[in-house]
Each structure stands twice: as structure tokens, then as C-alpha cells.
MDTraj code that builds the backbone (N, CA, C; nanometers):
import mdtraj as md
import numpy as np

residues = "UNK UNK UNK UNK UNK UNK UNK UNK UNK UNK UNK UNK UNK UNK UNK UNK UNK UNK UNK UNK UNK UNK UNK UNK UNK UNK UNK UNK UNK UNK UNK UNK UNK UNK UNK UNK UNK UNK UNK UNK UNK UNK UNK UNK UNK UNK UNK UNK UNK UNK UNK UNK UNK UNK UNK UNK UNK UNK UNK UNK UNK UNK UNK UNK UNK UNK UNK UNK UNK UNK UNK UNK UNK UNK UNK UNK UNK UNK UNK UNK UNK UNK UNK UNK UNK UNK UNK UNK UNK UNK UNK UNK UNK UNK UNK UNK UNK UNK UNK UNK UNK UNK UNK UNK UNK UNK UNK UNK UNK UNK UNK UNK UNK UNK UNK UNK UNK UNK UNK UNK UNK UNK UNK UNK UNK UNK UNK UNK UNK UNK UNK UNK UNK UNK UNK UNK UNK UNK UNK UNK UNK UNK UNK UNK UNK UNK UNK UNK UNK UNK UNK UNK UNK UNK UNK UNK UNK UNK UNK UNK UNK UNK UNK UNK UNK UNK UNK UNK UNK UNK UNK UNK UNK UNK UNK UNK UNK UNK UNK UNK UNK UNK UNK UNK UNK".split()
xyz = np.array([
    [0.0849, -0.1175, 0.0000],
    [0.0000, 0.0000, 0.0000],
    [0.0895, 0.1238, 0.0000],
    [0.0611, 0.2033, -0.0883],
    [0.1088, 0.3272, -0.0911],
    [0.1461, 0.4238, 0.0216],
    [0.2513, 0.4808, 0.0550],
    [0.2855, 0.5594, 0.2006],
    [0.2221, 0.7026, 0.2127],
    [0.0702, 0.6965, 0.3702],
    [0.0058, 0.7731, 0.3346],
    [-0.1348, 0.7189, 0.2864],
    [-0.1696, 0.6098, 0.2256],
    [-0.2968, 0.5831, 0.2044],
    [-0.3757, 0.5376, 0.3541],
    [-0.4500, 0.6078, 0.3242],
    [-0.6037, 0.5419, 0.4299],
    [-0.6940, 0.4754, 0.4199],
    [-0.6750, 0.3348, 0.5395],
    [-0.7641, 0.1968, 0.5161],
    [-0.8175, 0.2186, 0.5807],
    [-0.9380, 0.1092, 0.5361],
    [-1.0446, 0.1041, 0.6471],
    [-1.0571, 0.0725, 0.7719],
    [-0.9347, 0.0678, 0.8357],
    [-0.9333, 0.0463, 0.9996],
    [-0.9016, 0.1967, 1.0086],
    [-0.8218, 0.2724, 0.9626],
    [-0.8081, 0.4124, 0.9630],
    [-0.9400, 0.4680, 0.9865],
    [-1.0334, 0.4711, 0.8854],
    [-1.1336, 0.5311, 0.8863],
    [-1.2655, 0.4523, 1.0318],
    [-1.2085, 0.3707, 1.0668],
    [-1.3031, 0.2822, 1.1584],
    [-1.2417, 0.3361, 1.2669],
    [-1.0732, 0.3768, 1.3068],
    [-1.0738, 0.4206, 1.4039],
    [-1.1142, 0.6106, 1.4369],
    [-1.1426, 0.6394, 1.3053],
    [-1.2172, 0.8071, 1.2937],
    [-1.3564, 0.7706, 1.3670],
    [-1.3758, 0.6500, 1.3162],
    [-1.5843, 0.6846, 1.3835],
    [-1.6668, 0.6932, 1.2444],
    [-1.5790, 0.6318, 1.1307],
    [-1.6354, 0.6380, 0.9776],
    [-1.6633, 0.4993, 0.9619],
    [-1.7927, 0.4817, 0.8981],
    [-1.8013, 0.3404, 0.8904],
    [-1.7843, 0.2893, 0.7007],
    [-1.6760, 0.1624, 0.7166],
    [-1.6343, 0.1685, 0.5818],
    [-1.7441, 0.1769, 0.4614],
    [-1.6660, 0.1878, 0.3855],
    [-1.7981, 0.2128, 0.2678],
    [-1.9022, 0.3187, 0.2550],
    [-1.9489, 0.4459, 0.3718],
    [-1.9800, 0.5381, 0.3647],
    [-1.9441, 0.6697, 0.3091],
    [-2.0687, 0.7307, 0.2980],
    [-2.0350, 0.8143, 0.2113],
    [-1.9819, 0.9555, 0.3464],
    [-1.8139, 0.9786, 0.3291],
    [-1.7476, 1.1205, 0.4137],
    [-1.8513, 1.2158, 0.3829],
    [-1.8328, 1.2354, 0.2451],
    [-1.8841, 1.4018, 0.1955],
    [-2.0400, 1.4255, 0.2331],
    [-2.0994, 1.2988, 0.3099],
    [-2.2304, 1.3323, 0.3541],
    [-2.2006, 1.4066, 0.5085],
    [-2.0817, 1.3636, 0.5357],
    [-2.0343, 1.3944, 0.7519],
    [-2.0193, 1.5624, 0.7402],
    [-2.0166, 1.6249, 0.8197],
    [-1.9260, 1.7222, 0.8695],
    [-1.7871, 1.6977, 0.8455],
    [-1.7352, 1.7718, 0.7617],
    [-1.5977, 1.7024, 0.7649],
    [-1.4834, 1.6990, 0.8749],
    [-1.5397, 1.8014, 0.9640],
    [-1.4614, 1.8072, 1.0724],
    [-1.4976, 1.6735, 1.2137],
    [-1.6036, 1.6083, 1.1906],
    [-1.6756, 1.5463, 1.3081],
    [-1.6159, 1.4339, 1.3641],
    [-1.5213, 1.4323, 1.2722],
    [-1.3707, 1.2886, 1.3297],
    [-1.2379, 1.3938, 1.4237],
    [-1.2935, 1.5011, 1.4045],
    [-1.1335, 1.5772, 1.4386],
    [-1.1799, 1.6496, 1.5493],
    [-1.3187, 1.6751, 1.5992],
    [-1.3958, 1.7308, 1.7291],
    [-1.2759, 1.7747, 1.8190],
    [-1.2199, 1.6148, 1.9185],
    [-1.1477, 1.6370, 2.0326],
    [-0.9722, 1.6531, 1.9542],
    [-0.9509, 1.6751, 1.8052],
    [-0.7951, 1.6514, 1.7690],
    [-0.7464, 1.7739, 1.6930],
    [-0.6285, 1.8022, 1.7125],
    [-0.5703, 1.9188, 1.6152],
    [-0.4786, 1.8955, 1.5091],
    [-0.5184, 1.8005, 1.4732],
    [-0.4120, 1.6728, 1.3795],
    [-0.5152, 1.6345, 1.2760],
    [-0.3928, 1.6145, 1.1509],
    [-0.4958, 1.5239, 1.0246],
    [-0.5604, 1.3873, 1.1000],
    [-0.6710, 1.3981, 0.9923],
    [-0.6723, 1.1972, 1.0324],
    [-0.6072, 1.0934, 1.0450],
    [-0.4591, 1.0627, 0.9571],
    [-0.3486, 1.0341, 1.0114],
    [-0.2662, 0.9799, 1.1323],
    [-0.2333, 1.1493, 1.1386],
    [-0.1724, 1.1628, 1.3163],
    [-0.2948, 1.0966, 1.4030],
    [-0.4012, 1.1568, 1.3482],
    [-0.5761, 1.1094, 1.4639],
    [-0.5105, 0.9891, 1.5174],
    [-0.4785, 0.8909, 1.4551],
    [-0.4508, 0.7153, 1.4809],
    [-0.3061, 0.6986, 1.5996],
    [-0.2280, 0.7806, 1.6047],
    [-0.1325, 0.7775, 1.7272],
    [-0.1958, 0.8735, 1.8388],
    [-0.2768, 0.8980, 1.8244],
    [-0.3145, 1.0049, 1.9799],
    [-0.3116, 0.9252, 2.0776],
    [-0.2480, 1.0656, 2.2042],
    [-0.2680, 0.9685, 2.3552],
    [-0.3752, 0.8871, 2.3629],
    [-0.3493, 0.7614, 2.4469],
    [-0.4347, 0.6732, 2.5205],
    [-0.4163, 0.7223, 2.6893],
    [-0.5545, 0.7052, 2.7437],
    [-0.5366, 0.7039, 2.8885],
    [-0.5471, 0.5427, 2.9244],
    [-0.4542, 0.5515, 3.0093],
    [-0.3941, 0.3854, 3.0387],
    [-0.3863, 0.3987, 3.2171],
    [-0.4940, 0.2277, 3.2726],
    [-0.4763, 0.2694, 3.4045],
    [-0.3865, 0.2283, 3.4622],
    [-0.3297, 0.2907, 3.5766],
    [-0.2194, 0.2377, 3.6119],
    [-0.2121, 0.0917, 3.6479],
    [-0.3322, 0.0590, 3.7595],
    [-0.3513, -0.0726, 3.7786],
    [-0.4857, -0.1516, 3.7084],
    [-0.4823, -0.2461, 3.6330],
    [-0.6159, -0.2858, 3.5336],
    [-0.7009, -0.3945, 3.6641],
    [-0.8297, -0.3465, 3.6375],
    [-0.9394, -0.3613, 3.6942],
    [-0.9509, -0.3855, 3.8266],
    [-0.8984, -0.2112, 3.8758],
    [-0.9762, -0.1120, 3.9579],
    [-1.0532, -0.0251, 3.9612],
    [-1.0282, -0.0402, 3.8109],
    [-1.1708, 0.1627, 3.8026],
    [-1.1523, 0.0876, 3.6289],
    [-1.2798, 0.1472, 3.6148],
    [-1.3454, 0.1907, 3.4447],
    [-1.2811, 0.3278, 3.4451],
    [-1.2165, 0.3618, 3.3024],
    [-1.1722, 0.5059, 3.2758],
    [-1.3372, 0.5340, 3.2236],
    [-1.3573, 0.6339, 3.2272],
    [-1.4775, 0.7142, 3.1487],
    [-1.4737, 0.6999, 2.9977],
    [-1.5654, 0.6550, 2.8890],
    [-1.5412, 0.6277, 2.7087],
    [-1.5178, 0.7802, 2.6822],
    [-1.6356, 0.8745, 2.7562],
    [-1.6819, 0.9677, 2.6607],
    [-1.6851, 1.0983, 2.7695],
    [-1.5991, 1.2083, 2.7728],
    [-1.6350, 1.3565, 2.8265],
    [-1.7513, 1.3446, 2.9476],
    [-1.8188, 1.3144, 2.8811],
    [-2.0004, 1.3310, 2.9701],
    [-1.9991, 1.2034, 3.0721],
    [-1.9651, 1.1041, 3.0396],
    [-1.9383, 1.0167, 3.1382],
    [-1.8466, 1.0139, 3.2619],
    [-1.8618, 0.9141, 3.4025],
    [-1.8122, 0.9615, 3.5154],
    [-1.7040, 0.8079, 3.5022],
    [-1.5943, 0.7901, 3.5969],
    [-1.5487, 0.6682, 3.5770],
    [-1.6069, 0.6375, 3.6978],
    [-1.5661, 0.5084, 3.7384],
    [-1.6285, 0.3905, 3.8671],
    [-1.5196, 0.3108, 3.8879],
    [-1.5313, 0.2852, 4.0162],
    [-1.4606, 0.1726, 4.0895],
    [-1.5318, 0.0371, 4.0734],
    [-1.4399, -0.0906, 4.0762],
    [-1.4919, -0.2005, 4.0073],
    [-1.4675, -0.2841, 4.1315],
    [-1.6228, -0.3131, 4.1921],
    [-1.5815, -0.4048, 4.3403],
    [-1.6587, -0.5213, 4.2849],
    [-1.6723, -0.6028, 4.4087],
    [-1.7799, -0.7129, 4.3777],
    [-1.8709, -0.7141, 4.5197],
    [-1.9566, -0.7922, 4.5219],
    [-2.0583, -0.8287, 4.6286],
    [-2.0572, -1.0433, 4.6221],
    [-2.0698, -1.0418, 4.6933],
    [-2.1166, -1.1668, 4.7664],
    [-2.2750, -1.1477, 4.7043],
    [-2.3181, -1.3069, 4.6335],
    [-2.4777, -1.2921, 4.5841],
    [-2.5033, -1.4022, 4.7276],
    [-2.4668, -1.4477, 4.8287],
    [-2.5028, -1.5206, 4.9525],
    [-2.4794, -1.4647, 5.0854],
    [-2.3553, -1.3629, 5.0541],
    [-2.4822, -1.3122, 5.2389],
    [-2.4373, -1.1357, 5.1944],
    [-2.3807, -1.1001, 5.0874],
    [-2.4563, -0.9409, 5.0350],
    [-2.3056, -0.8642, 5.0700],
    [-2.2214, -0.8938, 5.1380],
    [-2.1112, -0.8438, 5.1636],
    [-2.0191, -0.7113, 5.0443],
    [-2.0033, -0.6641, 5.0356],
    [-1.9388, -0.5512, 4.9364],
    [-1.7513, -0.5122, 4.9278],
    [-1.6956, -0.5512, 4.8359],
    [-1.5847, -0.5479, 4.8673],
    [-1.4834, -0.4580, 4.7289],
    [-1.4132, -0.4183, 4.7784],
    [-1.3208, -0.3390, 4.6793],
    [-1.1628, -0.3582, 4.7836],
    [-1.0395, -0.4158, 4.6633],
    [-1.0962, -0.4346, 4.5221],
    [-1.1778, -0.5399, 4.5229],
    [-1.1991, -0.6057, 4.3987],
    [-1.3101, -0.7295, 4.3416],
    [-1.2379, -0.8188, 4.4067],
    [-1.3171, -0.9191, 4.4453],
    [-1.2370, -1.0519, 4.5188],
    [-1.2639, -1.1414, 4.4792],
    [-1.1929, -1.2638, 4.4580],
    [-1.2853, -1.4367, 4.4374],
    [-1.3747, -1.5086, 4.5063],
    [-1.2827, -1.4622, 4.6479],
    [-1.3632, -1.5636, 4.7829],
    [-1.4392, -1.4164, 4.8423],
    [-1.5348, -1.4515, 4.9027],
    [-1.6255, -1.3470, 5.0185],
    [-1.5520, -1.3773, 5.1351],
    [-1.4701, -1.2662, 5.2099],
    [-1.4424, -1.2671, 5.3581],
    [-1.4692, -1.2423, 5.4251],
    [-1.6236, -1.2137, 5.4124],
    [-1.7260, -1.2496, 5.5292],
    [-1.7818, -1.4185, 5.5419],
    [-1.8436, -1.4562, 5.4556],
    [-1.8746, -1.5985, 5.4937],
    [-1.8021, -1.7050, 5.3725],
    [-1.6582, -1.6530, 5.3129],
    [-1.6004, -1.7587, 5.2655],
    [-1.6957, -1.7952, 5.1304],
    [-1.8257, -1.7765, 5.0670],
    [-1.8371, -1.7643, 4.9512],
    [-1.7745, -1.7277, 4.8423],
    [-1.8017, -1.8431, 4.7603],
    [-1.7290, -1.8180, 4.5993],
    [-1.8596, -1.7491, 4.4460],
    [-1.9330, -1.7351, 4.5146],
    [-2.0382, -1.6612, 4.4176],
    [-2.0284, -1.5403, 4.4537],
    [-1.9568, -1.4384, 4.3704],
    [-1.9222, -1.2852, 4.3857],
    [-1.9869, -1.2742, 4.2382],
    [-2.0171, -1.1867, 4.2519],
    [-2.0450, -1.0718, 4.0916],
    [-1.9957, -0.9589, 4.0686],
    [-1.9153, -0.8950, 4.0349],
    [-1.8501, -0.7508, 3.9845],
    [-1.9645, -0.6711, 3.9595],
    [-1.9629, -0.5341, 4.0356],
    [-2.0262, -0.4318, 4.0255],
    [-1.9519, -0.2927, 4.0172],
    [-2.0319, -0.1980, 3.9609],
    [-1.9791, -0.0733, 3.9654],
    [-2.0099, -0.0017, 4.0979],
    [-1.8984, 0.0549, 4.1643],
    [-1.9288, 0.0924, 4.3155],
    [-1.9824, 0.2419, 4.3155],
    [-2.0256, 0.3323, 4.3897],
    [-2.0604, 0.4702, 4.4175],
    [-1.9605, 0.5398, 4.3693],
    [-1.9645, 0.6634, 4.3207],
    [-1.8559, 0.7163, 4.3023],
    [-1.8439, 0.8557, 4.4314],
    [-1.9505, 0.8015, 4.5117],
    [-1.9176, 0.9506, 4.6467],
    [-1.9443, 0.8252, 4.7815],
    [-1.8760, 0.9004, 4.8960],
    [-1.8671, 0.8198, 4.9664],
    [-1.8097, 0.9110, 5.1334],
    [-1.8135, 0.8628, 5.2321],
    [-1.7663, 0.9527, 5.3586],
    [-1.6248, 0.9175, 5.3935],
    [-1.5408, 1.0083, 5.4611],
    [-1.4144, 0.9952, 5.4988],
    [-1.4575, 0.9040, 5.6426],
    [-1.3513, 0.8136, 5.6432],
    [-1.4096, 0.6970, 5.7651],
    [-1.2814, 0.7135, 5.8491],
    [-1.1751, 0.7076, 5.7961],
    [-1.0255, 0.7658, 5.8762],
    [-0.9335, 0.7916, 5.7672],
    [-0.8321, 0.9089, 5.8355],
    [-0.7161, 0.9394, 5.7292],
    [-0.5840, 0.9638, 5.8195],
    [-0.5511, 0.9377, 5.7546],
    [-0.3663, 1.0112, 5.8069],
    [-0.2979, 1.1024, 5.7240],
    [-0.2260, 1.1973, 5.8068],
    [-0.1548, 1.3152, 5.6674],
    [0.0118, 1.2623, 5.7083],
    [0.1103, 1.2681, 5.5675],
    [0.2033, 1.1920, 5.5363],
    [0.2855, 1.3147, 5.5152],
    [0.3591, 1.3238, 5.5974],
    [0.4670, 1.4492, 5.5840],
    [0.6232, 1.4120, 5.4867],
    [0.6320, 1.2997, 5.4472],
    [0.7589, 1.2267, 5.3861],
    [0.6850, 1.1471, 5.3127],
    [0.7971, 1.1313, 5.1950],
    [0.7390, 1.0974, 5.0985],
    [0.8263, 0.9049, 5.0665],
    [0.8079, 0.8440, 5.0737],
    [0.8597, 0.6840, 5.0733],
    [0.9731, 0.7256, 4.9125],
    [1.0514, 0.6780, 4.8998],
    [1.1770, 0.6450, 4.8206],
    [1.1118, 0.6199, 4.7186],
    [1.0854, 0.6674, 4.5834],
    [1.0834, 0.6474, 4.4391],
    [0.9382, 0.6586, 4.4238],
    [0.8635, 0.7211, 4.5327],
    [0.7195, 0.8295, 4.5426],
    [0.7054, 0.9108, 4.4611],
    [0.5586, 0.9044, 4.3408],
    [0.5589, 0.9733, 4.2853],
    [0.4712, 1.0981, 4.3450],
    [0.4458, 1.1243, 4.4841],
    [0.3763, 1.1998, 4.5420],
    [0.4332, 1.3382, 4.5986],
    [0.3977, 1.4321, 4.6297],
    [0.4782, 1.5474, 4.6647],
    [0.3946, 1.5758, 4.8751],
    [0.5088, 1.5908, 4.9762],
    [0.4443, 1.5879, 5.0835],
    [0.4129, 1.7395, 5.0889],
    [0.2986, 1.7131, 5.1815],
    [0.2195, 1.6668, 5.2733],
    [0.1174, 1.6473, 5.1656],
    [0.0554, 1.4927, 5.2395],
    [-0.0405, 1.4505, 5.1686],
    [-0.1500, 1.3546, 5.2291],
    [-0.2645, 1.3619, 5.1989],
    [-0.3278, 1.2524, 5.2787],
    [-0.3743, 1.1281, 5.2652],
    [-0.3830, 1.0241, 5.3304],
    [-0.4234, 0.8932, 5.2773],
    [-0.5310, 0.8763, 5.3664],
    [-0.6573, 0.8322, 5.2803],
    [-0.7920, 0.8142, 5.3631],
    [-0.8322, 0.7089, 5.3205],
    [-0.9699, 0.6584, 5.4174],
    [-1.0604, 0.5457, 5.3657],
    [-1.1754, 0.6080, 5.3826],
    [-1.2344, 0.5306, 5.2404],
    [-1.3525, 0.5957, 5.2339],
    [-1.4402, 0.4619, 5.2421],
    [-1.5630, 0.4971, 5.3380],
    [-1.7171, 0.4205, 5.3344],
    [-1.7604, 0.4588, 5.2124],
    [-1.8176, 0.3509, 5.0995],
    [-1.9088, 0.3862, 4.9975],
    [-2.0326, 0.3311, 5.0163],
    [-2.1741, 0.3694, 5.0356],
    [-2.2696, 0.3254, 5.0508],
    [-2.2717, 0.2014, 5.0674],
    [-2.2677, 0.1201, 4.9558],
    [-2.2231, -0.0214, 4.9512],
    [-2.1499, -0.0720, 5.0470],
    [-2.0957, -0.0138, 5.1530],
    [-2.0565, -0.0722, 5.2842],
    [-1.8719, -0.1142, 5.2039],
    [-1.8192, -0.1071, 5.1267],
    [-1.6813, -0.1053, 5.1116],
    [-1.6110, 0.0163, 5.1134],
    [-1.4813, -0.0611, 5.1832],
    [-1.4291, 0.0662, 5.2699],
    [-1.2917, 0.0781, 5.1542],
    [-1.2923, 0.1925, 5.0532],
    [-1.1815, 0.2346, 4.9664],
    [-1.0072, 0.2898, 5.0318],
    [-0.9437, 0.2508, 5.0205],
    [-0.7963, 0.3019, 5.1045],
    [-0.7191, 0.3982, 4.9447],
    [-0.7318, 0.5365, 4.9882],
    [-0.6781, 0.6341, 4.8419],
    [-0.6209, 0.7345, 4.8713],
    [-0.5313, 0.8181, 4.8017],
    [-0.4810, 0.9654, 4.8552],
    [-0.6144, 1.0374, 4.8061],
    [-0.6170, 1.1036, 4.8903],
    [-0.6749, 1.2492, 4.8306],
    [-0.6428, 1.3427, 4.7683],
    [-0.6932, 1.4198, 4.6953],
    [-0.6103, 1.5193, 4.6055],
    [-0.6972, 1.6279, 4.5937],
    [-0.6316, 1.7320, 4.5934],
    [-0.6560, 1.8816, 4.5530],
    [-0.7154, 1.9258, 4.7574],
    [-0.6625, 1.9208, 4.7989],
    [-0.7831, 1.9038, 4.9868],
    [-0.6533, 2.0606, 5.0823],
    [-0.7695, 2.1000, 5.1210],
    [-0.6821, 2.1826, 5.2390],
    [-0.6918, 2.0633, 5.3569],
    [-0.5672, 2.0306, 5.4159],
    [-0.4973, 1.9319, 5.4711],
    [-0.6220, 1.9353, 5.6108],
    [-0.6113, 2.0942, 5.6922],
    [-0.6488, 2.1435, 5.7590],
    [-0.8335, 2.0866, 5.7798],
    [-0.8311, 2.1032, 5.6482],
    [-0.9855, 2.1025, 5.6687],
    [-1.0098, 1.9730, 5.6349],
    [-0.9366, 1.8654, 5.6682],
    [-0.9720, 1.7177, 5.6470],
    [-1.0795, 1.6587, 5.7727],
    [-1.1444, 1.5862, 5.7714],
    [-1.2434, 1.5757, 5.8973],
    [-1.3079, 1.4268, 5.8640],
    [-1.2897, 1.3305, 5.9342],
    [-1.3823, 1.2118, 5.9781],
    [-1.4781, 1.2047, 5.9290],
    [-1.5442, 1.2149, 5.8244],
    [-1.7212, 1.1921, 5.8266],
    [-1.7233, 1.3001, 5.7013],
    [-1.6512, 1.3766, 5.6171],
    [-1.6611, 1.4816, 5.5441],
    [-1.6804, 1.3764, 5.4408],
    [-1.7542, 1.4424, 5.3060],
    [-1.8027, 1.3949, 5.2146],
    [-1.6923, 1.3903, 5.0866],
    [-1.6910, 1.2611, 5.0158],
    [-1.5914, 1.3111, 4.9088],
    [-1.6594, 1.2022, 4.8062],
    [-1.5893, 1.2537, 4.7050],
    [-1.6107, 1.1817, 4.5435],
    [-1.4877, 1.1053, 4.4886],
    [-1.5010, 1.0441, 4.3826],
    [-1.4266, 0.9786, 4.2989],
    [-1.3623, 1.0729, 4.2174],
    [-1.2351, 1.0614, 4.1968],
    [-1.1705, 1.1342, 4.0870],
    [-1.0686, 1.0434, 3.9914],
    [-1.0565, 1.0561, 3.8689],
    [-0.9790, 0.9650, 3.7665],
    [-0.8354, 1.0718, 3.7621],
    [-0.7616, 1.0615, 3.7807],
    [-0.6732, 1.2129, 3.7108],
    [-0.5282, 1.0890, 3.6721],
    [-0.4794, 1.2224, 3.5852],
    [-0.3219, 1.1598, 3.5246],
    [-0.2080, 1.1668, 3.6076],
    [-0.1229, 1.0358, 3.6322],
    [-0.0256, 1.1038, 3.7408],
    [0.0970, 1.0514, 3.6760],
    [0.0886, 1.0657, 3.5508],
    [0.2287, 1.0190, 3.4595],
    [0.2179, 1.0340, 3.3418],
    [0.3277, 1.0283, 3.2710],
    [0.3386, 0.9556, 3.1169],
    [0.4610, 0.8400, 3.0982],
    [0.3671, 0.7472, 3.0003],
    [0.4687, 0.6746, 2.9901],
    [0.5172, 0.6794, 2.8840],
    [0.6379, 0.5938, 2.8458],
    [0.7449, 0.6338, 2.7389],
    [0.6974, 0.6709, 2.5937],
    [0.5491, 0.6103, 2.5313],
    [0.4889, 0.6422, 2.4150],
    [0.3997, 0.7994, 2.4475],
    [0.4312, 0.8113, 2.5770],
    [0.3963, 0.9814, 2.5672],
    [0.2196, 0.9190, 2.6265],
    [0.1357, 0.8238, 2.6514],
    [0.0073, 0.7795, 2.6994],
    [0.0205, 0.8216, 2.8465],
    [-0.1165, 0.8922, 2.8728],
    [-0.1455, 0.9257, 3.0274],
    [-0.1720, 0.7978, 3.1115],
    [-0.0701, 0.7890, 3.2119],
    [-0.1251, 0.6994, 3.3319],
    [-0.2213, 0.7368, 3.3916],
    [-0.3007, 0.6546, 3.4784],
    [-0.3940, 0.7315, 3.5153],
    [-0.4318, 0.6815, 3.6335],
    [-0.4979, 0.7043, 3.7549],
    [-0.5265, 0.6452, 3.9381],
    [-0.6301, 0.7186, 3.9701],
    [-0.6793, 0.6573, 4.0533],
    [-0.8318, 0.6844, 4.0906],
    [-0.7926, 0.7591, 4.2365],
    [-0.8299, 0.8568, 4.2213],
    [-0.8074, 0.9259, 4.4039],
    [-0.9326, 0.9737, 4.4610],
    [-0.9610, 1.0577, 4.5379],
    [-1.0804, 1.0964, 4.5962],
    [-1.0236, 1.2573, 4.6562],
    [-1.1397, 1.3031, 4.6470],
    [-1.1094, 1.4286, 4.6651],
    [-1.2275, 1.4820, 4.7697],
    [-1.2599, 1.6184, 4.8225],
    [-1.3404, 1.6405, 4.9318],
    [-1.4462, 1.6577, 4.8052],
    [-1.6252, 1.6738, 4.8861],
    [-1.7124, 1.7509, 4.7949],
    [-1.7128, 1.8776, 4.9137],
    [-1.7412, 1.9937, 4.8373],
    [-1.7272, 2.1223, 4.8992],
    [-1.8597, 2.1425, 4.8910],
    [-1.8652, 2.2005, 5.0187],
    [-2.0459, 2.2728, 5.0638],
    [-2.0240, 2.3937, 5.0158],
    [-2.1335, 2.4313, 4.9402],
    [-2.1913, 2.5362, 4.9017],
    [-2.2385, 2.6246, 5.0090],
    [-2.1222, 2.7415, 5.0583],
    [-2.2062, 2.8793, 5.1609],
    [-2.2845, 2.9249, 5.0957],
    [-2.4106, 2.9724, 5.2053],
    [-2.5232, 3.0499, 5.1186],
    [-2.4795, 3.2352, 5.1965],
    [-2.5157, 3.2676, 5.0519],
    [-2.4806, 3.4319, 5.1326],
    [-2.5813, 3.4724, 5.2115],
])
top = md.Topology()
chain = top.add_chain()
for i, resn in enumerate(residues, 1):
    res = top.add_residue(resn, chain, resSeq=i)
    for name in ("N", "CA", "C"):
        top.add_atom(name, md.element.get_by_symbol(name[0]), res)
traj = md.Trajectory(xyz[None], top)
């Protein structure tokens, strides 16, 4: 094939389905999120998780990601991460579910030193979070006034990038962050 021609996996990875007619599309409607020919389109970053199946990344902008636990279908137990056996009553019938993505601070500690080849910057905090579902998440927090950390304060799920790796693709870790109350004036 000629250097420079575009196949139909090219055009399948645009969002073109082969054999259609382009000049009916927007011609821009493959290039929305890119500042690159269609081409380049085919090497763009990937977000890549750091650890695979702990969290769903989000497909699409509008979408939220999730933590990937399981439950016990015999006595209801909730666990993250996903487990084989139930360690509440030793059951092997678990099912994978998508967990809450908000949840309460249950205990934390703030980390003034940072462990040897840490990609973290101190002071920082490490909490567990209760998610409805009764599983208790162990995560840093991120973006938090240290100060205003508190037992029982409300927080969410967050996906963010905390690397690149050598093809230039975002790593990516699931942290938790506070939810902030709205003062009323």
C-alpha cells in the first residue's frame, strides 16, 4: 500500500463506517477532540490505568469513571478491590459491580515524607472511604486543604493523570477528593 494511504481500519478508528459516504459527515466530526490530520488522529494519547481492573476510565467527556468491586450474591457483603472468595462468609459466588462514586471519609492520616521512588509530593493525605455499599476504599486524596480534612466529610471519585509513559500515553489512578459545601450568602 502506498505511504500515506487510508484503510479502512483508519477510517473505523475516525468513527467512519467503511464504505460510507465522508462528503455526507461534517468534515470536521472525526477531528472534534484533535488538532491533527486523520493520520496523526490514529497515534493520539491513550489514557492507560495504572492498575487494570480497579476503576473503568470514562469512554466519553459526559461520562463519570467507577470503581470495580464485587458483592457476595449469599450473604450481600461488598468489597473493593473485586475478590474471588467473600471474607465475610467464605463464599465463591461474587459478581462484579460498579461501586458509588461519592462516599464519607471513615479515617485518614496526613504523610509528611514521601517513601523512596514516590511519585507523590508531601504533605499529603491517605484516607478510607465508606461507599454506601458498605466497602471501605484506602486512596490519597487530592486537591484538599490538609487542615480542613475531617472524619465523616463527604468526598467523590476522581480519575486524574499522574504520569506519562514512554509512548507519551497518560497513566492514570483513581483518588478521591473532598465535595465542597456550598455557603449560602
Amino acid at each position: 500500500m502506498p505511504k500515506g494511504s487510508v484503510t479502512n481500519k483508519d477510517f473505523a478508528e475516525m468513527g467512519i463506517a467503511p464504505g460510507s459516504d465522508v462528503r455526507e459527515q461534517n468534515s470536521t466530526d472525526y477531528l472534534k477532540e484533535a488538532s491533527c490530520s486523520p493520520l496523526q488522529n490514529r497515534h493520539q494519547k491513550k489514557q492507560i490505568p495504572l492498575k487494570e481492573g480497579l476503576f473503568k476510565l470514562p469512554s466519553t467527556p459526559s461520562e463519570r469513571g467507577y470503581l470495580i468491586g464485587s458483592r457476595c450474591r449469599t450473604c450481600g457483603e461488598t468489597f473493593f478491590p473485586k475478590r474471588v472468595y467473600c471474607a465475610n462468609c467464605t463464599g465463591k459466588d461474587l459478581e462484579e459491580i460498579a461501586l458509588s462514586t461519592k462516599g464519607k471519609i471513615h479515617t485518614f492520616t496526613i504523610s509528611r515524607e514521601v517513601p523512596p521512588g514516590s511519585i507523590m509530593q508531601a504533605p499529603y493525605a491517605i484516607v478510607q472511604v465508606r461507599l454506601p455499599e458498605g466497602a471501605l476504599v484506602t486512596s490519597v486524596l487530592t486537591d484538599c486543604d490538609l487542615e480542613a480534612l475531617d472524619i465523616g466529610t463527604d468526598a467523590q471519585l476522581v480519575i486524574e493523570k499522574v504520569m506519562e509513559d514512554e509512548e507519551g500515553n497518560d497513566i492514570m489512578a483513581f483518588k478521591f477528593s473532598l465535595i465542597r459545601k456550598e455557603v449560602m450568602p
